[in-house]
C-alpha atoms as a printed R data frame, in Angstrom:
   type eleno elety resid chain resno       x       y       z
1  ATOM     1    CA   UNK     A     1 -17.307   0.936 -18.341
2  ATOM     2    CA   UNK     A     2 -20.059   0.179 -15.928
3  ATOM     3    CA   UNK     A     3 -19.817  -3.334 -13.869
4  ATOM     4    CA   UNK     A     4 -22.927  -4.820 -12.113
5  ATOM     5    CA   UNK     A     5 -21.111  -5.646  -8.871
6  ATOM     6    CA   UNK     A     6 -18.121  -4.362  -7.350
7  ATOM     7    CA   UNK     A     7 -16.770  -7.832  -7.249
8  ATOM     8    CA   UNK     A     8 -17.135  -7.500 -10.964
9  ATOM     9    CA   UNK     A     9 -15.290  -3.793 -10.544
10 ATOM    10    CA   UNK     A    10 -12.349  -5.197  -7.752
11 ATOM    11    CA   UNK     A    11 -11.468  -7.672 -10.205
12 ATOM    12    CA   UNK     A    12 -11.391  -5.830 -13.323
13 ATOM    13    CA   UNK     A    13  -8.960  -3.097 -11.622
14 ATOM    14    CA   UNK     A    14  -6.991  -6.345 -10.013
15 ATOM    15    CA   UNK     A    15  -6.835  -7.919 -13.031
16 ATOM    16    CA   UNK     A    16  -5.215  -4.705 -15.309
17 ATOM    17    CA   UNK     A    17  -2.787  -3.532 -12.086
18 ATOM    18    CA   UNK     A    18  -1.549  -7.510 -12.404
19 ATOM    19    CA   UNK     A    19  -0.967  -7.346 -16.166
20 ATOM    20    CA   UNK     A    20   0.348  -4.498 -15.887
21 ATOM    21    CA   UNK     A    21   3.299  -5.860 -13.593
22 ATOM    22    CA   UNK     A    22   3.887  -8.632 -15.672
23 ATOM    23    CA   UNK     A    23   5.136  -6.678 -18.396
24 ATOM    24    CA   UNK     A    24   7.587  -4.398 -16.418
25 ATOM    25    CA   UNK     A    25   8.882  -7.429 -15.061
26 ATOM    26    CA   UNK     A    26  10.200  -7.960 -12.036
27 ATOM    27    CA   UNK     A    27   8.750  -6.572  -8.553
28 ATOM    28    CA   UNK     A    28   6.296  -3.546  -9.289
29 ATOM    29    CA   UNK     A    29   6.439  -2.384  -5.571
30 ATOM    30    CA   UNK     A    30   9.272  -2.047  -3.253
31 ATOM    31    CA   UNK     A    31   8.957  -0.667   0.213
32 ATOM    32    CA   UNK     A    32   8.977   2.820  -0.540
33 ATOM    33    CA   UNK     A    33   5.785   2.397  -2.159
34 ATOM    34    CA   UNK     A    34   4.349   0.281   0.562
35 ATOM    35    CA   UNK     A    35   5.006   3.048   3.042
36 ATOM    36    CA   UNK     A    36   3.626   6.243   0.519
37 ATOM    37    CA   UNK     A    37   0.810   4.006  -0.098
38 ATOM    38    CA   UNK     A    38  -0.184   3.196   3.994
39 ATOM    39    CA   UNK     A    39   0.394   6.526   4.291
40 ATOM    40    CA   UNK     A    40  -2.318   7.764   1.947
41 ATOM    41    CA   UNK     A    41  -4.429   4.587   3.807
42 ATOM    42    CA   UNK     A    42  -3.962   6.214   7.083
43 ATOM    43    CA   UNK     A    43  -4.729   9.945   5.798
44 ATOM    44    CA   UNK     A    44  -8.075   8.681   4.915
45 ATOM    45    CA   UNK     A    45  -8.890   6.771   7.422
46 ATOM    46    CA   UNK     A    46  -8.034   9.465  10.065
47 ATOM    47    CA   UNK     A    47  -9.767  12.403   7.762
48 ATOM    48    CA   UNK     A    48 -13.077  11.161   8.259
49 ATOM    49    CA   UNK     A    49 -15.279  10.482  11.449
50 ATOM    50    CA   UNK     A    50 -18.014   8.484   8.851
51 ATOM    51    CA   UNK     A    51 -17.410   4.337   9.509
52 ATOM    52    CA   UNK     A    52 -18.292   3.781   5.957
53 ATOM    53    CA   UNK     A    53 -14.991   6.118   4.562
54 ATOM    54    CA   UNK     A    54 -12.983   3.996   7.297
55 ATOM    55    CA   UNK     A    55 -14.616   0.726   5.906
56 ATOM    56    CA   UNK     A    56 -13.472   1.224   2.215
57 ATOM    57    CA   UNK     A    57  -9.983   2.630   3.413
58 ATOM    58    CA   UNK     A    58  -9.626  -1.163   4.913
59 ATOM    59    CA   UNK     A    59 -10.866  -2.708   1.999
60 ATOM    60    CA   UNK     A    60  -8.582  -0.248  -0.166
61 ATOM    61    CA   UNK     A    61  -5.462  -1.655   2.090
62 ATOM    62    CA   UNK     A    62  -6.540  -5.192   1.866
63 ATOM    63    CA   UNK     A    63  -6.979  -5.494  -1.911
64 ATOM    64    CA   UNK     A    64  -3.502  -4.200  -2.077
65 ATOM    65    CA   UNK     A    65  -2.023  -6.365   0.257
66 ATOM    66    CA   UNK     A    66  -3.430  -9.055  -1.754
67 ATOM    67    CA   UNK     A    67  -1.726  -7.510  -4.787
68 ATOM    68    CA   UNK     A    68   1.628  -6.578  -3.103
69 ATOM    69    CA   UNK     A    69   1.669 -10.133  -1.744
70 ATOM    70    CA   UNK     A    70   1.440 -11.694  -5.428
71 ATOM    71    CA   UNK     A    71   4.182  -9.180  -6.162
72 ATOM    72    CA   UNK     A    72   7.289 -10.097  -3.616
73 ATOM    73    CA   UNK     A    73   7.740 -12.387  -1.363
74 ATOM    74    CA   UNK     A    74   9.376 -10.423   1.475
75 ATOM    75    CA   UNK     A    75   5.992  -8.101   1.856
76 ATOM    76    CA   UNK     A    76   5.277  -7.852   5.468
77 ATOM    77    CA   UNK     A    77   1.227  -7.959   5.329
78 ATOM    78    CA   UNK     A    78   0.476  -7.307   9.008
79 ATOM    79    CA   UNK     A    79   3.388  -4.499   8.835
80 ATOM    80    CA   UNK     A    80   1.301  -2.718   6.251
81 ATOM    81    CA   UNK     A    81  -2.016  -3.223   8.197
82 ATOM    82    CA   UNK     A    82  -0.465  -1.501  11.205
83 ATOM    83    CA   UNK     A    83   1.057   1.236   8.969
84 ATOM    84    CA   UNK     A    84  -2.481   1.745   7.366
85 ATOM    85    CA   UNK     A    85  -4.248   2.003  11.093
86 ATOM    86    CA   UNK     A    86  -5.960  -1.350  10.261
87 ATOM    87    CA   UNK     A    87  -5.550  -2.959  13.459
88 ATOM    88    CA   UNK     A    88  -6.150   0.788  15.352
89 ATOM    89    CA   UNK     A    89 -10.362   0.322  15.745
């Protein structure tokens, strides 16, 4: 499928990674993830010198913090920030 916007896009992939959790029921992440996840964050940002790859690796880690903050209530936003290299530029 082909959206107009990537607003249209973010929330379409949102939107089925959310379902998606409510049938497993449940958390869908634990910290394991989290950390596998920041670490594939990091590895991009750090892979490319080009701001626009570090740009989208932010936006990447803030979508999912939105997502993994829906999920459980003991994710540690900022901690994930810092283990995605955020907060490093």
């Amino acid at each position: 499928m082909i959206y107009k916007t990537k607003a249209a896009y973010d929330g379409a992939v949102y939107a089925a990674i959310k379902a998606r959790a409510k049938t497993d029921g449940g958390h869908m992440f634990q910290q394991r993830h989290y950390e596998a996840i920041a670490e594939v964050i990091k590895h991009l940002r750090y892979g490319t010198d080009r701001e626009h790859d570090k740009h989208m690796a932010d936006r990447v880690a803030m979508a999912l913090s939105t997502l993994f903050t829906e999920d459980n209530p003991n994710y540690d936003q900022d901690r994930f920030y810092r283990a995605c290299g955020v907060y490093d530029d």
